[in-house]
Structures are given as structure tokens and as C-alpha cells.
C-alpha positions in Angstrom: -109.3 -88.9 10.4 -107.4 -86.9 13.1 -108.6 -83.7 14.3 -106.9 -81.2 16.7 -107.9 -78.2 18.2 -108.6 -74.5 16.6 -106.6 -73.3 19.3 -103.4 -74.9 17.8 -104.5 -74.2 14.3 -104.8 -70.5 15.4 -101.7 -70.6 16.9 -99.5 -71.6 13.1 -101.2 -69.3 11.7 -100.7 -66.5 14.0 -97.5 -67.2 13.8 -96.8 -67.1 10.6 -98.9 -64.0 10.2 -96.9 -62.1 13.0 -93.7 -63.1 11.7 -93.7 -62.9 7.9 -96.8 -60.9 7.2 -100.2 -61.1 5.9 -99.1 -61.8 2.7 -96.9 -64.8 3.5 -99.8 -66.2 5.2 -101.9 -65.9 2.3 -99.7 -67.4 0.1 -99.1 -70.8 2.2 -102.7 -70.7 2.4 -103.5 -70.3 -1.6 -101.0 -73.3 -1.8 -103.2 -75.8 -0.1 -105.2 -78.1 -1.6 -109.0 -76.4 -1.7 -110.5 -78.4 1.5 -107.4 -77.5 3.5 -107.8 -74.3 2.7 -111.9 -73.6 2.8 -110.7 -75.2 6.5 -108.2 -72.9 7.2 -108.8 -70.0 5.8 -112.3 -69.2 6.5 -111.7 -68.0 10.0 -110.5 -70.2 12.7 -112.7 -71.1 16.1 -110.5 -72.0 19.0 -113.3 -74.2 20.3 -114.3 -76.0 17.0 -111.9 -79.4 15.5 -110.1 -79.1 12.3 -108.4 -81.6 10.4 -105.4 -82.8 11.5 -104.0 -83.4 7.9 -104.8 -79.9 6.7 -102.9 -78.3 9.8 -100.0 -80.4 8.8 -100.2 -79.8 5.5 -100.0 -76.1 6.3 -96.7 -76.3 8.3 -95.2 -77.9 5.5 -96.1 -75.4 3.2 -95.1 -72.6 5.3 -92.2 -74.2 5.9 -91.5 -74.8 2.2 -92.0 -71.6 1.3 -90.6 -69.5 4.2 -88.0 -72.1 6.0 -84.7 -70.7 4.5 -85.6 -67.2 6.1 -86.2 -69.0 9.3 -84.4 -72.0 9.8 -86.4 -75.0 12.2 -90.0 -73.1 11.3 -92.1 -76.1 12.5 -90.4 -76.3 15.5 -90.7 -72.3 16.7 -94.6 -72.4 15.5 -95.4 -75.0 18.4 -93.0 -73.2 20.7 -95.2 -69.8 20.0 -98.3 -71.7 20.3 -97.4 -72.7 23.6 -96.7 -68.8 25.0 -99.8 -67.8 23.2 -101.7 -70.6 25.8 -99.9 -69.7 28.4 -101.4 -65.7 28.5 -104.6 -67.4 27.2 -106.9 -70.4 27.3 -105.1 -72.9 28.9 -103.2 -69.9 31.5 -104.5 -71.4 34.8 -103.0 -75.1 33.7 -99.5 -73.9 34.0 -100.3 -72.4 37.3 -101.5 -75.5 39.2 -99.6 -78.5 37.0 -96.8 -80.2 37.1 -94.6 -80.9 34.0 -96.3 -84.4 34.1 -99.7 -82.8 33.8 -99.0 -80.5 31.6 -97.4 -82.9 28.6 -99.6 -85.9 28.9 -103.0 -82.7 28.1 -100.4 -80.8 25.1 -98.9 -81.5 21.9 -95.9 -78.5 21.8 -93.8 -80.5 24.0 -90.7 -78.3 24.2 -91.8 -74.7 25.3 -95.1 -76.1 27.1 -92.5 -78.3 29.3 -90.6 -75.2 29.9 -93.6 -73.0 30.9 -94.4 -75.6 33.3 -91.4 -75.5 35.3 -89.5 -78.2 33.8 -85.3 -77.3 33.1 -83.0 -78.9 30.4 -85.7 -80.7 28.4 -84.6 -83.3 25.6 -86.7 -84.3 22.9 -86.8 -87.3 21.0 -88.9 -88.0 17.6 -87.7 -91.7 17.0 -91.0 -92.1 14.6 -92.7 -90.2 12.2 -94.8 -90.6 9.4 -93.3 -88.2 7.2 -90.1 -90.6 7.1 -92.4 -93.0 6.7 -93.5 -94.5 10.0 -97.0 -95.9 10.9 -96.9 -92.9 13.7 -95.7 -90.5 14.9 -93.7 -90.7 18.5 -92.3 -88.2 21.1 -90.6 -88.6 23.9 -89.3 -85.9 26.7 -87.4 -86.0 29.8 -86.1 -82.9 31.9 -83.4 -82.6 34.8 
């Protein structure tokens, strides 16, 4: 089973929390099947691993539930996670490295290229297993 960081667990929920409310938070929590949510909503440590599934499983709720108030939700919760590491935890690694560095050590690929340094990134997400993929692929380039 995947895990990822509390850090990016903290930062989709923060999000959502800042944006919509307490309340809205609560309610894409309460939707979650019980181990996502005694996983999520009991506090989150940036330093401890959550599962992967159960952060996924909360962006999709969120996004079910609050998406037509904010079109491309998914997408602007890992752009927000990456300015909330930039005046944080990961501040000196956007100091010292290179666009290069930066994306081969972080998931939000968009906004942590561009708090890098890098200009007119492109995205590409040929592969995913919500269409049905074996994985999930990225791919980024910059001018």
C-alpha cells in the first residue's frame, strides 16, 4: 500500500478548510469510508505516513462535493500545498535547487516547478488509474 507524507495530507485539507470552511471540511471528511476517516480526521502529523488511498479518496470527495463552486479543485489543492512548503518545511529546498531537484523530491508538479524558478511549465498526465491505468504518470517540461 502507498503512503505519502502528513505534510501533503495537511496541505488538502488545509485547503479545503481555508477555502470553503470548517464545515465543508467536515463533511468530505464524514463521507469517507471509516479507516479513511479515523486516518484523516484524527489530527494530522506532518512527519508521520498516511495512506495514500485515503488522501485520494479525500480529494475526490471534496471534489465531488465542492468542485462546481471551484472548478479544477484537485489541481489548485497541490498548487496550495506547494506555497504552504515553500514558507514552511521544505523553504530552504527552493532556495538552493534547481527545477530538476526540486521535481524529482515533490509530487505538486505545477506550482513547485514554478516556486523553483522554472517559466512556462506544461504538464502531461498520459496515465492514470482513475481512467483505468496500472499507474499513474507525469511528465513536465519548462522554457
Amino acid at each position: 500500500m502507498a503512503s505519502v507524507k502528513g505534510t501533503a495530507v495537511d496541505a488538502s485539507l488545509r485547503y479545503v478548510r481555508e477555502r470553503f470552511g470548517e464545515g465543508a471540511l467536515a463533511s468530505a471528511l464524514a463521507a469517507l469510508p471509516e479507516p479513511d476517516r479515523a486516518a484523516l480526521g484524527q489530527g494530522v502529523l506532518a512527519s508521520s505516513w498516511y495512506p495514500m488511498d485515503a488522501l485520494l479518496g479525500f480529494m475526490q470527495e471534496a471534489e465531488r462535493q465542492l468542485g462546481p463552486r471551484e472548478p479544477d479543485l484537485v489541481r489548485r489543492m497541490g498548487r496550495a500545498s506547494s506555497e504552504y512548503s515553500l514558507k514552511g518545511i521544505y523553504k530552504i529546498s527552493f532556495k538552493v535547487g534547481s527545477p530538476e531537484f526540486i521535481i524529482a523530491r515533490a509530487g505538486w508538479m505545477e506550482r513547485t516547478l514554478e516556486l523553483s524558478g522554472a517559466r512556462g511549465v506544461r504538464l502531461a498526465h498520459p496515465a492514470c488509474v482513475h481512467r483505468g491505468d496500472a499507474v499513474c504518470r507525469f511528465g513536465a517540461s519548462w522554457d
